[in-house]
PDB file of N, CA, C and O in Angstrom:
ATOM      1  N   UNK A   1       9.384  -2.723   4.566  1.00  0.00           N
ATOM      2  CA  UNK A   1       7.976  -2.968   4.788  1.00  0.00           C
ATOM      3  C   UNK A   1       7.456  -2.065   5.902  1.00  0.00           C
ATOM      4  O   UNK A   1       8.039  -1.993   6.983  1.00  0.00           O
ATOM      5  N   UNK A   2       6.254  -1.318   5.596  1.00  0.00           N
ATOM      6  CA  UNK A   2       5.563  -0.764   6.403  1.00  0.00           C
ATOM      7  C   UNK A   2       4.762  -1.300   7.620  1.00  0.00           C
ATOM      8  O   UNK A   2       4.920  -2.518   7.536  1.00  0.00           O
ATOM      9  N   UNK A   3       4.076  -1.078   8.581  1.00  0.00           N
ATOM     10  CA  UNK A   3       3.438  -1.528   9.958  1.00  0.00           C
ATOM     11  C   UNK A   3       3.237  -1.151  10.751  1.00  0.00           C
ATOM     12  O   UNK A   3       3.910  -0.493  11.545  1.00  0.00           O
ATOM     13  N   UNK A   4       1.603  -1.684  10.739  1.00  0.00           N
ATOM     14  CA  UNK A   4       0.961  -0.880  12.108  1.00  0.00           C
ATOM     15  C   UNK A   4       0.447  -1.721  12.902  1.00  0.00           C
ATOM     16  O   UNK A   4       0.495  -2.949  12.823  1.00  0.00           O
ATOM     17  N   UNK A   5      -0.056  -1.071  13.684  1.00  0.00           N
ATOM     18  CA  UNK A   5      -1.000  -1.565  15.059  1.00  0.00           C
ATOM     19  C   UNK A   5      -2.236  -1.300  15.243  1.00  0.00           C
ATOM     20  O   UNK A   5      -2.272  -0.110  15.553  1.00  0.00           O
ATOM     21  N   UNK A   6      -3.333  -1.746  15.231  1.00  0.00           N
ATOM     22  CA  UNK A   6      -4.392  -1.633  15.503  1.00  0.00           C
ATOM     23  C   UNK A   6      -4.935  -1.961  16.836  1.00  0.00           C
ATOM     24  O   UNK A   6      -4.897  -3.093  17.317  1.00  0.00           O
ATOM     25  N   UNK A   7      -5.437  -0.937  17.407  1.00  0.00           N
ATOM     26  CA  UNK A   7      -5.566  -1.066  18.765  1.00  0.00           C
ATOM     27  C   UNK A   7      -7.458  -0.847  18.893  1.00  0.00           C
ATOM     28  O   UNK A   7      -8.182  -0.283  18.072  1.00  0.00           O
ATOM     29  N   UNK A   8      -7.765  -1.351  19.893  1.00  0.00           N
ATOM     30  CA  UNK A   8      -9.429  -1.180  20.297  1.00  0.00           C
ATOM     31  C   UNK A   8     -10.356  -1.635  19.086  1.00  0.00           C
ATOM     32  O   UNK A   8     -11.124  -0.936  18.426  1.00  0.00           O
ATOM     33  N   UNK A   9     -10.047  -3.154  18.958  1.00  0.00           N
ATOM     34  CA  UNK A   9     -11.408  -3.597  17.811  1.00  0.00           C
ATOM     35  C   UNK A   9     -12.430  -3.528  18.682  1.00  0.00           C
ATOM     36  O   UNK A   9     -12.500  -2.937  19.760  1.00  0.00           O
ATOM     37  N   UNK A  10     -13.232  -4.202  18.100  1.00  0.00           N
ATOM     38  CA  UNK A  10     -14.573  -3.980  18.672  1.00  0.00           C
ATOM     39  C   UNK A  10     -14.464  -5.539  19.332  1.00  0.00           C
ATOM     40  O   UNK A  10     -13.490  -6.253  19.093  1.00  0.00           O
ATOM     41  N   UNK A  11     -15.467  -5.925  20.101  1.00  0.00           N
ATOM     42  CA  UNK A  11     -15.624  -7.689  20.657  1.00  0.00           C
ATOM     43  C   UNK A  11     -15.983  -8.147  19.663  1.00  0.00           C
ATOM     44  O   UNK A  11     -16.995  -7.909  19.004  1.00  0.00           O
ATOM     45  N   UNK A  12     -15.034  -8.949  19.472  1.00  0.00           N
ATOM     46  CA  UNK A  12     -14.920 -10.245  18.670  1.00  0.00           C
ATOM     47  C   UNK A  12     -14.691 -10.219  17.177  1.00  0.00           C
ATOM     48  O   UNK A  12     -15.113 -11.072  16.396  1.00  0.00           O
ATOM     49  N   UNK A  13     -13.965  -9.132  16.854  1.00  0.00           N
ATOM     50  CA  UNK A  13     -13.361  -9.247  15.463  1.00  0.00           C
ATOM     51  C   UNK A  13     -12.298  -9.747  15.647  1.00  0.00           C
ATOM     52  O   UNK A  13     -12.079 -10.410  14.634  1.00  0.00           O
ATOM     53  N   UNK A  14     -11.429  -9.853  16.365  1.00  0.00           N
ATOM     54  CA  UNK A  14      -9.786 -10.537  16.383  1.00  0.00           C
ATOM     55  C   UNK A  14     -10.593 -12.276  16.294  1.00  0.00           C
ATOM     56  O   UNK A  14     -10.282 -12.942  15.306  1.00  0.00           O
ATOM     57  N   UNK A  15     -11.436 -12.822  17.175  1.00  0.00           N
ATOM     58  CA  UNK A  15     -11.712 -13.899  16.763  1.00  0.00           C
ATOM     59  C   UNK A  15     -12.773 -14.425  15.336  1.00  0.00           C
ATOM     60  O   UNK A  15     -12.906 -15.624  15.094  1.00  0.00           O
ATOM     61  N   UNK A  16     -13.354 -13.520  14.623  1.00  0.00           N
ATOM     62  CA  UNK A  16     -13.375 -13.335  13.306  1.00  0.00           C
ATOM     63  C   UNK A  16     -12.956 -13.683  12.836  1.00  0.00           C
ATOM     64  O   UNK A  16     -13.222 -14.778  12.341  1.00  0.00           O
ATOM     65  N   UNK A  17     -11.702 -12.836  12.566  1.00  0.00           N
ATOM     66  CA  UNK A  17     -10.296 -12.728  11.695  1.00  0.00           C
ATOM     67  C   UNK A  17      -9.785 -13.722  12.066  1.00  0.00           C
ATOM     68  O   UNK A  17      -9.322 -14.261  11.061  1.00  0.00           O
ATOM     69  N   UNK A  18      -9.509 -14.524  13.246  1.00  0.00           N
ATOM     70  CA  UNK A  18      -8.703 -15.754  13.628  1.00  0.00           C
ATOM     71  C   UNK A  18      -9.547 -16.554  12.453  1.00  0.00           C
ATOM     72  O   UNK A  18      -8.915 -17.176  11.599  1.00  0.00           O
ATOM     73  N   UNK A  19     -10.715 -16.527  12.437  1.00  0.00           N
ATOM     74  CA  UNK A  19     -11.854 -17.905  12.182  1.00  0.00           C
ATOM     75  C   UNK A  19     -11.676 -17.815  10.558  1.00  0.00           C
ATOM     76  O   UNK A  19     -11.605 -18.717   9.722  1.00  0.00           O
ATOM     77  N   UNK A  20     -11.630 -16.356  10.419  1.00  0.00           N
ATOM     78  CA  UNK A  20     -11.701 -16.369   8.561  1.00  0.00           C
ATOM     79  C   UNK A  20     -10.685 -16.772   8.101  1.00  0.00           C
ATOM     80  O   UNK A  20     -10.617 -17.442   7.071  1.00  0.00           O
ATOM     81  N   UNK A  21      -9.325 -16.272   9.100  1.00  0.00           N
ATOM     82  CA  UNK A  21      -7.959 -17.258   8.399  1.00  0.00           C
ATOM     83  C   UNK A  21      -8.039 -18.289   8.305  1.00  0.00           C
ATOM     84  O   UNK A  21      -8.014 -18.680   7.138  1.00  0.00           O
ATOM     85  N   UNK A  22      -8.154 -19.154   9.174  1.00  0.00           N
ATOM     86  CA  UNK A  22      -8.254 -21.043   9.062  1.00  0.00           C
ATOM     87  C   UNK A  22      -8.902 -21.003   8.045  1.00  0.00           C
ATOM     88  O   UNK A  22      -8.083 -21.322   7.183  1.00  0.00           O
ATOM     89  N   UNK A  23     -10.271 -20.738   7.342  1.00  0.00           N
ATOM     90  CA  UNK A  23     -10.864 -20.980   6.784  1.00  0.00           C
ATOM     91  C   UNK A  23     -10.517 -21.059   5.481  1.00  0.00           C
ATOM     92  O   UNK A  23     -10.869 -21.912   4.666  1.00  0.00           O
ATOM     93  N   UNK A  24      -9.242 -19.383   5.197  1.00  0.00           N
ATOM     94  CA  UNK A  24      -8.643 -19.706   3.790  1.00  0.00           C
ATOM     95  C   UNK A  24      -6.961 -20.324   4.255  1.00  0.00           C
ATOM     96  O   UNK A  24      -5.875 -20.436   3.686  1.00  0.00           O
ATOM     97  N   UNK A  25      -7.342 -20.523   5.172  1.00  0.00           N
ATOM     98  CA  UNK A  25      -5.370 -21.369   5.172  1.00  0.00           C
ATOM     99  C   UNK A  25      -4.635 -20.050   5.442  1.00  0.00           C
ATOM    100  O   UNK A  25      -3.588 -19.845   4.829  1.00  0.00           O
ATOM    101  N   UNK A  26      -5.003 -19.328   6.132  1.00  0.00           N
ATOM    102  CA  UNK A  26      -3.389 -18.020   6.220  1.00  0.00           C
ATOM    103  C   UNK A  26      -3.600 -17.502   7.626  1.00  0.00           C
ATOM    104  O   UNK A  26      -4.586 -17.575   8.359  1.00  0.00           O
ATOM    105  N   UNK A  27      -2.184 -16.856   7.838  1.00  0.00           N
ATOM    106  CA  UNK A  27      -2.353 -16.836   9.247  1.00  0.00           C
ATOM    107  C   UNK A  27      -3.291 -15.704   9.431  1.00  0.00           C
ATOM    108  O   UNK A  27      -3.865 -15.107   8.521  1.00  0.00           O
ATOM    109  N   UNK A  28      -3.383 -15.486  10.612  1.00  0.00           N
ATOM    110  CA  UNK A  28      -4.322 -14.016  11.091  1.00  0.00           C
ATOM    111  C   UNK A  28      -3.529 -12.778  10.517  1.00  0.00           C
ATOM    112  O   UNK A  28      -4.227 -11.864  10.078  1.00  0.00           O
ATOM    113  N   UNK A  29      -2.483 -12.667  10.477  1.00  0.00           N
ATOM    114  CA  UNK A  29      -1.863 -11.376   9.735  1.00  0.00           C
ATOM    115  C   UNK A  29      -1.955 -10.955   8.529  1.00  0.00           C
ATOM    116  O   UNK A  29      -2.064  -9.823   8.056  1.00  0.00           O
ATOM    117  N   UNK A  30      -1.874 -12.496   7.852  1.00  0.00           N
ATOM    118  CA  UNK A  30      -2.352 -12.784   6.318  1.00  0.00           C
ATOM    119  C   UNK A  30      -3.641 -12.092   5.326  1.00  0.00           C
ATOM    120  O   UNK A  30      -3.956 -11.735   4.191  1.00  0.00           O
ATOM    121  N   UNK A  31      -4.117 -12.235   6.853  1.00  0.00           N
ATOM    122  CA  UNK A  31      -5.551 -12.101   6.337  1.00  0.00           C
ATOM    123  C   UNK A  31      -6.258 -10.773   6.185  1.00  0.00           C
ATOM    124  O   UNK A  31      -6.967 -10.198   5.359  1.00  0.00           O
ATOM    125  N   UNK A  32      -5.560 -10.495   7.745  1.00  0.00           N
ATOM    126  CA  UNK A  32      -5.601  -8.964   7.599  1.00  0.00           C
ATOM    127  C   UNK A  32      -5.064  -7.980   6.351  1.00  0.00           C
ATOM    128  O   UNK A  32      -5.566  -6.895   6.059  1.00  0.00           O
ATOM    129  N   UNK A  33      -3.948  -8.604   5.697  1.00  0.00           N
ATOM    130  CA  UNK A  33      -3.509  -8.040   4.732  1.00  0.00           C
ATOM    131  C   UNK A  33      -4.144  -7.989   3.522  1.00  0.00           C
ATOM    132  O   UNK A  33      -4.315  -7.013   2.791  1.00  0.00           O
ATOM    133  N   UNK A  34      -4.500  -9.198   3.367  1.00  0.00           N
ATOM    134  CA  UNK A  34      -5.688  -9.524   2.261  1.00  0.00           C
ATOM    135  C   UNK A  34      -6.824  -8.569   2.332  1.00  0.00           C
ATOM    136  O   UNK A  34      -7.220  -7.988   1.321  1.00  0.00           O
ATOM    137  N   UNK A  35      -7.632  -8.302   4.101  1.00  0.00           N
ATOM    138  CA  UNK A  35      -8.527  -7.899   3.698  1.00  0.00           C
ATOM    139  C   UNK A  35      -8.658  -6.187   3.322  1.00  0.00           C
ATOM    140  O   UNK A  35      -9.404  -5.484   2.640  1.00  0.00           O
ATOM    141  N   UNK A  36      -7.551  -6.008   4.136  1.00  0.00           N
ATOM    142  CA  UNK A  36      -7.246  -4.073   3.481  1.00  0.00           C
ATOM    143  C   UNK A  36      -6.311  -4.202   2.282  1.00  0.00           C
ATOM    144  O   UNK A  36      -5.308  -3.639   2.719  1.00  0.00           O
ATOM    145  N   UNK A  37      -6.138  -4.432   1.552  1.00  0.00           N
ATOM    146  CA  UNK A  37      -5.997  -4.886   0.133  1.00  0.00           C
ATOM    147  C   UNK A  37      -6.852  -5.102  -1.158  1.00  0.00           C
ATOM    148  O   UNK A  37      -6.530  -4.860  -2.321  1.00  0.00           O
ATOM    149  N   UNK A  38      -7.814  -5.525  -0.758  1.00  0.00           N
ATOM    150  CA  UNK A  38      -9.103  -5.721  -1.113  1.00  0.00           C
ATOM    151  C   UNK A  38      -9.953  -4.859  -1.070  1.00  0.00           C
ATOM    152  O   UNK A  38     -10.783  -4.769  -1.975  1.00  0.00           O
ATOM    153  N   UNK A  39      -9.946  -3.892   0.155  1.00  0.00           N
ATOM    154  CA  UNK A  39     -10.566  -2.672   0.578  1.00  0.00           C
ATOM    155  C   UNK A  39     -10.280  -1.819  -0.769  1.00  0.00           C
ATOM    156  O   UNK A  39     -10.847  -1.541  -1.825  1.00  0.00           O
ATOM    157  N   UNK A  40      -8.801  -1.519   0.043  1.00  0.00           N
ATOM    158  CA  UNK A  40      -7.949  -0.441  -0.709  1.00  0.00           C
ATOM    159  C   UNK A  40      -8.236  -0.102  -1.948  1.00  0.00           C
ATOM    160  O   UNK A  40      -8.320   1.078  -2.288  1.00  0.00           O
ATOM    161  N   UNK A  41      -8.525  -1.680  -3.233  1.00  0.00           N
ATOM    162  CA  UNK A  41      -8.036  -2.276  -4.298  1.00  0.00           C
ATOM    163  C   UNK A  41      -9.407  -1.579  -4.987  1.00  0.00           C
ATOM    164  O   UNK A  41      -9.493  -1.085  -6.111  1.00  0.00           O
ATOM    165  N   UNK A  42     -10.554  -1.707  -3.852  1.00  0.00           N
ATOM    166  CA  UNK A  42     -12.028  -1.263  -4.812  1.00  0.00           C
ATOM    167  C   UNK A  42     -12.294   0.637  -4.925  1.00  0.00           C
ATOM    168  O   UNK A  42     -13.134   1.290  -5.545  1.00  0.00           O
ATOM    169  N   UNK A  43     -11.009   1.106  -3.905  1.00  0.00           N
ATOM    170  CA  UNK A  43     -11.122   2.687  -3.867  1.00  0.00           C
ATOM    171  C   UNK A  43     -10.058   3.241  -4.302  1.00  0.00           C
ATOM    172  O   UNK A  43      -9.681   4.186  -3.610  1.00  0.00           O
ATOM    173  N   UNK A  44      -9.594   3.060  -4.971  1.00  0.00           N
ATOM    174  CA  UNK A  44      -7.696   3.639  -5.410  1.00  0.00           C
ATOM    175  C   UNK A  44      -7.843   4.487  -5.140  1.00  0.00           C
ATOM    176  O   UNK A  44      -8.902   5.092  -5.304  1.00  0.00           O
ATOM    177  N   UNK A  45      -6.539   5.053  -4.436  1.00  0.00           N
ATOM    178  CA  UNK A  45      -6.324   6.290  -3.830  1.00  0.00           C
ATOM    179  C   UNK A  45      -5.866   7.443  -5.310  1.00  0.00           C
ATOM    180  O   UNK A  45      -5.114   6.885  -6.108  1.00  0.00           O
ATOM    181  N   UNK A  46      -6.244   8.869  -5.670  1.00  0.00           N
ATOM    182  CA  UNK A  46      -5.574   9.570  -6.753  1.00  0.00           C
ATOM    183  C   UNK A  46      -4.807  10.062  -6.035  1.00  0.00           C
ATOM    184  O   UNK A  46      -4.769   9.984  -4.807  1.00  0.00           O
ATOM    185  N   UNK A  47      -3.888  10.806  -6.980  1.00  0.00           N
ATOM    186  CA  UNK A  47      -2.626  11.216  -6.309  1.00  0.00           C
ATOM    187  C   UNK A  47      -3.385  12.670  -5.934  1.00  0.00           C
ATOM    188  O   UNK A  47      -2.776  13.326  -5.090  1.00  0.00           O
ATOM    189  N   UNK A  48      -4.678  13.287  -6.463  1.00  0.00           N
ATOM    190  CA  UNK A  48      -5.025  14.765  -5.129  1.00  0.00           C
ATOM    191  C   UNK A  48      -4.872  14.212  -4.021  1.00  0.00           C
ATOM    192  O   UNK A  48      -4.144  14.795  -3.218  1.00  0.00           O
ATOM    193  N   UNK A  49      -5.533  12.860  -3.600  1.00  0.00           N
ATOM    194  CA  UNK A  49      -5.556  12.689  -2.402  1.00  0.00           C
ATOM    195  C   UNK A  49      -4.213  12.112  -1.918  1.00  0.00           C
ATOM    196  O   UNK A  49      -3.799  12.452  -0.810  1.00  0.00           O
ATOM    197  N   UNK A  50      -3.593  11.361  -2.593  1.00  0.00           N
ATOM    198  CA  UNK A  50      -2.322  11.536  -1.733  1.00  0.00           C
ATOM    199  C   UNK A  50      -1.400  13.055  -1.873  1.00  0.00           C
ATOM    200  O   UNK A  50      -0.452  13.291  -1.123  1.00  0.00           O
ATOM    201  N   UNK A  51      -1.767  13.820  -2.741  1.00  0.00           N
ATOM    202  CA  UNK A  51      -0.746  15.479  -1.942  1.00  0.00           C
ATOM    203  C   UNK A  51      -1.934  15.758  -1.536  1.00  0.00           C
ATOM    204  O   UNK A  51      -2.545  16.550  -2.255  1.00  0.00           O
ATOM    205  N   UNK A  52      -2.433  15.396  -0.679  1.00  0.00           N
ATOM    206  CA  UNK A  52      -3.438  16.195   0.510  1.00  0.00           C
ATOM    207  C   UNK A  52      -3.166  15.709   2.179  1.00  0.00           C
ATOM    208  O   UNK A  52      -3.585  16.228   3.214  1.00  0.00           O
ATOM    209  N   UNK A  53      -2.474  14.752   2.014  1.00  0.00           N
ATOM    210  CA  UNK A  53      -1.711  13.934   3.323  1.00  0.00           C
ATOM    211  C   UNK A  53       0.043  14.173   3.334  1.00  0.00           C
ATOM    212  O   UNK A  53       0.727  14.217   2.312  1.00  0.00           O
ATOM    213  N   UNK A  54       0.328  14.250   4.106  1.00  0.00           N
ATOM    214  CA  UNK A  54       1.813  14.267   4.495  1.00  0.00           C
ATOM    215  C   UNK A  54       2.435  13.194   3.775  1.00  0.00           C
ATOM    216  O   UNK A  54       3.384  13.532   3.068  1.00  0.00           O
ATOM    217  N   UNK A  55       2.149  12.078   3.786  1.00  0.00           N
ATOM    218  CA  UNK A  55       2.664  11.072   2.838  1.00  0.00           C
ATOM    219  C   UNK A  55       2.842  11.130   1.843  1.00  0.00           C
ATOM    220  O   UNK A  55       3.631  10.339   1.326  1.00  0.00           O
ATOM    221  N   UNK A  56       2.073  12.274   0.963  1.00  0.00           N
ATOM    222  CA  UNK A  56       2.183  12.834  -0.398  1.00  0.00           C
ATOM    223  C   UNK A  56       3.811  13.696  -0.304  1.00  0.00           C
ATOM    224  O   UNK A  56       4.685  13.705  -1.171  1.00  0.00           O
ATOM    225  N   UNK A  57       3.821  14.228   0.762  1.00  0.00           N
ATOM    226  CA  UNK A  57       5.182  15.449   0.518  1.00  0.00           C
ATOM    227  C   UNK A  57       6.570  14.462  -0.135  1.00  0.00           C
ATOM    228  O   UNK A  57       7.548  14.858  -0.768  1.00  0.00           O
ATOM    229  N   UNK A  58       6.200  13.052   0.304  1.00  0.00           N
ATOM    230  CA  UNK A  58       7.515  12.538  -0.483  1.00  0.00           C
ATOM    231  C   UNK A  58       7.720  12.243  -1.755  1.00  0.00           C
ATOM    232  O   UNK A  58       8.868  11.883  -2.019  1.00  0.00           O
ATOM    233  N   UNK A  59       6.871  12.290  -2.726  1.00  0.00           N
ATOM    234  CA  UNK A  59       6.485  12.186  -3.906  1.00  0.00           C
ATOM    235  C   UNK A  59       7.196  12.595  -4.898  1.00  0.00           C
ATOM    236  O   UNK A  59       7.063  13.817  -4.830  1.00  0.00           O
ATOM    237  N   UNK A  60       7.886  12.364  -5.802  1.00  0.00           N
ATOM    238  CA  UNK A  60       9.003  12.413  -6.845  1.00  0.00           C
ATOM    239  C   UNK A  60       8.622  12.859  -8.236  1.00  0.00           C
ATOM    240  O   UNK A  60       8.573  12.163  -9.251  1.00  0.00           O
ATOM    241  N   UNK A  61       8.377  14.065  -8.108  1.00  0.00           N
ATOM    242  CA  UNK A  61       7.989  13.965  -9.924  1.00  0.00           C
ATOM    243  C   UNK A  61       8.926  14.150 -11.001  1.00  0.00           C
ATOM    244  O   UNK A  61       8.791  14.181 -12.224  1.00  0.00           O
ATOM    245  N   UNK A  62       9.935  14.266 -10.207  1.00  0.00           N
ATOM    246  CA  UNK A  62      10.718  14.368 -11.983  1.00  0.00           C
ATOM    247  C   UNK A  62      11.844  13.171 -11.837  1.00  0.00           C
ATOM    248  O   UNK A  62      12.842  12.955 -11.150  1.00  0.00           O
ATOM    249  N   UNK A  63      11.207  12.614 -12.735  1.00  0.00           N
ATOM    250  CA  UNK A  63      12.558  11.144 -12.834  1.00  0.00           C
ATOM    251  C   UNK A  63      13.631  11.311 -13.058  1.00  0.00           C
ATOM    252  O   UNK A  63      14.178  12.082 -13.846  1.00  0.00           O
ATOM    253  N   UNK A  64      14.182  10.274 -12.072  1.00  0.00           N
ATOM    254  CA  UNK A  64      15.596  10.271 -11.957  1.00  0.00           C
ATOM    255  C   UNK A  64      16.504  10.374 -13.570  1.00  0.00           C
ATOM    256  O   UNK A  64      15.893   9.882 -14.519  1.00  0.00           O
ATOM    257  N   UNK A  65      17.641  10.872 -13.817  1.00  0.00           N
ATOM    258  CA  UNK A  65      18.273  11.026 -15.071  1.00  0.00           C
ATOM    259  C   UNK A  65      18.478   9.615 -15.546  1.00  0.00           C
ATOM    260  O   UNK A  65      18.053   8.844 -14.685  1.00  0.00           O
ATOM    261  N   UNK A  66      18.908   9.061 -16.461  1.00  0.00           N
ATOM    262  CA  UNK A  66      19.233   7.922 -16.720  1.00  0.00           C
ATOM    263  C   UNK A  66      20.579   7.731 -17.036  1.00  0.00           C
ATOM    264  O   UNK A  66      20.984   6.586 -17.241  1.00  0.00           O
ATOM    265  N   UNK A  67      21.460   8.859 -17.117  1.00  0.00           N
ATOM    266  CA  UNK A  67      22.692   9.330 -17.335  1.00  0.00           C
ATOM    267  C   UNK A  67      23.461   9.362 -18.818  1.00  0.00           C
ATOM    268  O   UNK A  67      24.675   9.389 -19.018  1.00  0.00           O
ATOM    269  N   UNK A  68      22.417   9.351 -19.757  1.00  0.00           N
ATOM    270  CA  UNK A  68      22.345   9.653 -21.228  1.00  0.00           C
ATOM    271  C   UNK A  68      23.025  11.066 -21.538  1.00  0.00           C
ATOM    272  O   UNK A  68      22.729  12.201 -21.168  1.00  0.00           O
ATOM    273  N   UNK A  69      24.354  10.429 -22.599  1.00  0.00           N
ATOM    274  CA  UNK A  69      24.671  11.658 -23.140  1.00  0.00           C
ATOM    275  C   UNK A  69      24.183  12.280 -24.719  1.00  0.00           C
ATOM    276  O   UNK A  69      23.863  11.473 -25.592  1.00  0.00           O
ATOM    277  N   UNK A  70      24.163  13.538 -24.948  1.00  0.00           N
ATOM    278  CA  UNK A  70      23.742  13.016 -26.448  1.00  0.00           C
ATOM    279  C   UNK A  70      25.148  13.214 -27.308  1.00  0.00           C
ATOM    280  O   UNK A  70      26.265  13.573 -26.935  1.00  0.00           O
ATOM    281  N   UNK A  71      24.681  12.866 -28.499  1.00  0.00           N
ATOM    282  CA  UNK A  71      25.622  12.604 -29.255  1.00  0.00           C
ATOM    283  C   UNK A  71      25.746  13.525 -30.522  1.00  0.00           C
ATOM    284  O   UNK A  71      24.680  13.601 -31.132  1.00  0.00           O
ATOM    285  N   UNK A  72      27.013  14.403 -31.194  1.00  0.00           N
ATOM    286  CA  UNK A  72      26.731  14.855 -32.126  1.00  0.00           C
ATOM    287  C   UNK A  72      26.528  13.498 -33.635  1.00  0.00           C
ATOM    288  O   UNK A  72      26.694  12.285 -33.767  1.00  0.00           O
ATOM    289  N   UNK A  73      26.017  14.850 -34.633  1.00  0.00           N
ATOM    290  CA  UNK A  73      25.499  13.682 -35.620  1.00  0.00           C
ATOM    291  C   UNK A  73      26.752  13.280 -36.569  1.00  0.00           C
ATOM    292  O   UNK A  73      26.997  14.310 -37.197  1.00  0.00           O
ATOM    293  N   UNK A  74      27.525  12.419 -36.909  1.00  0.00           N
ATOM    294  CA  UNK A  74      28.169  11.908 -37.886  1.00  0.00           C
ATOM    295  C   UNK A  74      27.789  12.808 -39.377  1.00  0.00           C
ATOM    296  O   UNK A  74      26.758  12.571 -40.007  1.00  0.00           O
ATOM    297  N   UNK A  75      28.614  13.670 -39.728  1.00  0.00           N
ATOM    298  CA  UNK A  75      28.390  13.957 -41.527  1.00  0.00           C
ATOM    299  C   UNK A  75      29.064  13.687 -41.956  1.00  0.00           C
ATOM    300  O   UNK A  75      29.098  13.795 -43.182  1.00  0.00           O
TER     301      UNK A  75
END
């Protein structure tokens, strides 16, 4: 699992976010997750834009083998 830190909200979003959790039952972390999730969920990222970030360089395009041999044909 990935994780960050968010540093310098603005006044009074951490107690926000406290207030909106109770409200659906989850903790404050919860919620946070929910709500960049939700974000995320209405802008999908394409993959230009992920090979346009460093996070793209790890990107796999040719699938792994499956370790298939072939077979000659029976005559």
């Amino acid at each position: 699992m990935e994780q960050i830190l968010i540093r310098n909200l603005p006044a009074g979003t951490k107690a926000s976010l406290k207030l909106r959790a109770e409200q659906h039952r989850r903790s404050v972390e919860a919620e946070a997750r929910e709500i960049l999730a939700d974000a995320l969920a209405r802008e999908p990222v394409t993959l230009v834009d992920l090979l346009g970030t460093d996070e793209g360089a790890d990107i796999e395009f040719e699938p792994p083998r499956l370790g298939l041999t072939a077979r000659t044909a029976d005559l």
